[in-house]
N, C-alpha and C positions, 0 to 999 in steps of 0.2 A: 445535549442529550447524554453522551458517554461520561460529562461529568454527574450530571444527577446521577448514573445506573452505578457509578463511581468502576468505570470501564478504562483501560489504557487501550488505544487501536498502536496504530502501524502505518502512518499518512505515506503514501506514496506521490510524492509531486511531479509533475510537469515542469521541467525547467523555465520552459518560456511563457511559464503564466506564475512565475515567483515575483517580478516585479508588478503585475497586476496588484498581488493577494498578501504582503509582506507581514501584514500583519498577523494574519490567520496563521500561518507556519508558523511566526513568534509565538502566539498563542497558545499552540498547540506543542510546542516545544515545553514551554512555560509551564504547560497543565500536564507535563507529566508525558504525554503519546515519541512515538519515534517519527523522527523525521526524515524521511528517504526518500531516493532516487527515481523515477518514470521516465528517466532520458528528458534528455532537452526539449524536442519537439514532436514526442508521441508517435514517431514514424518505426514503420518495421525495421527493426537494428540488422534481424537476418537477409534483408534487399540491400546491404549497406556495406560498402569495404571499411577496414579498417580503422585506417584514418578518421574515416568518420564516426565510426561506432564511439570510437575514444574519445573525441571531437565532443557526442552526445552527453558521455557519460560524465569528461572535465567539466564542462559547461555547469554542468545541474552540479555539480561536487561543488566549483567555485562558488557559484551564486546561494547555495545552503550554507556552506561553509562563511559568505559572508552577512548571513542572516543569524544561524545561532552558534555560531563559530566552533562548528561540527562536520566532518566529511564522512557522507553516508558508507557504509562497506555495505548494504544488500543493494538491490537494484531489480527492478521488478519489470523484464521485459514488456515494453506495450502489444497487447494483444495476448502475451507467451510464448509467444513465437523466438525461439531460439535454435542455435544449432552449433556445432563445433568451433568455428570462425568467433561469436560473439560470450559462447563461454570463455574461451580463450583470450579475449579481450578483456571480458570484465575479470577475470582469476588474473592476468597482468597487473591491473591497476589495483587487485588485492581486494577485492568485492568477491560477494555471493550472490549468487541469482535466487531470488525468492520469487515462486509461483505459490497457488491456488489450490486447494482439494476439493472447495465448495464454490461453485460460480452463484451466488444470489440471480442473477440474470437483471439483476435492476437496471440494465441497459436497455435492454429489448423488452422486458415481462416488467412494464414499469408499475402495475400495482400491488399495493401495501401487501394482499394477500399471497399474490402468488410470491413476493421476496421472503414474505415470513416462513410458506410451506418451503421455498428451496431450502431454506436451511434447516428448521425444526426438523423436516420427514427424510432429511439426509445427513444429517451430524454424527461425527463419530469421533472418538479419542483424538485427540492431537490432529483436530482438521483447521487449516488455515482459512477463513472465508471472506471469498472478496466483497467487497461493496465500493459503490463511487458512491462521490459526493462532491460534487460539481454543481453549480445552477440547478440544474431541471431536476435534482434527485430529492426531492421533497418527499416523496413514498419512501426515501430507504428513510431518510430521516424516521419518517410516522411509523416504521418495522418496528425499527431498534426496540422501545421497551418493549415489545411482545415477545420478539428475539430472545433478549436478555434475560427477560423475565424467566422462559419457557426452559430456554437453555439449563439455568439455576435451578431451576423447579428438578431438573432431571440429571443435577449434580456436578453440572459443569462449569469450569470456573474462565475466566478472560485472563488472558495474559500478551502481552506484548510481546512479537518476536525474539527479542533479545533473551527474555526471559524462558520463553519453550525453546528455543535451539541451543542454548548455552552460548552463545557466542555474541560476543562485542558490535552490536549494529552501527557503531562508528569506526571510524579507521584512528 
């Protein structure tokens, strides 16, 4: 879909579903989107010492890195859930934490409509919006062109994180 609307996203992965999906991340590297970091195993990094946190974050950096021979610099807490401890971790290993402005809810509010109102009747300048796309997310899929469409109609354009923050989304 984000190839026809001729969209770049911002894939945020799960580490420990890269060797499930190998191809899709090639793919999605291939067609242009960024490829980044969700922690290894989508647990809250802020219930997590140290060790671990970085544990999370090596893990997913190794395994992208030996898929499009890339290591991510943003990292997109699961949940968002962060706090001083795991900023501190990831600004170590020389990563940015990338959160959200606009939650679609296509987690919990899983039809077509209500993802396309979260974001149309909430959009504003330079807002980041999330969406999954996992198995069951068929409805964000079926948004997207109304999204896209709706978005453009009212002068807004898509761009890939790298691109709106100025900054290098790989290391």
């Amino acid at each position: 879909m984000l190839k026809r609307y001729h969209v770049k996203a911002s894939f945020f992965f799960v580490g420990n579903k890269l060797e499930q999906h190998p191809d899709v991340v090639q793919r999605a590297y291939q067609d242009g989107h960024l490829v980044l970091s969700h922690s290894w195993s989508h647990q809250q990094l802020n219930l997590m010492e140290r060790q671990e946190i970085k544990r999370e974050i090596q893990l997913t950096e190794d395994k992208l890195y030996e898929l499009i021979g890339q290591r991510p610099a943003f990292i997109r807490p699961p949940f968002g859930e962060i706090d001083g401890k795991v900023a501190d971790v990831i600004k170590s290993k020389n990563g940015k934490v990338i959160l959200w402005s606009i939650d679609t809810l296509d987690w919990s509010q899983r039809e077509k409509n209500n993802i396309i109102n979260n974001v149309t009747e909430n959009v504003r300048p330079g807002d980041i919006i999330l969406m999954h796309c996992d198995g069951d997310k068929t409805e964000t899929v079926n948004a997207l062109p109304e999204i896209i469409t709706s978005l453009r109609e009212k002068g807004y354009q898509f761009v890939d994180l790298g691109e709106m923050l100025k900054i290098n989304p790989y290391q």
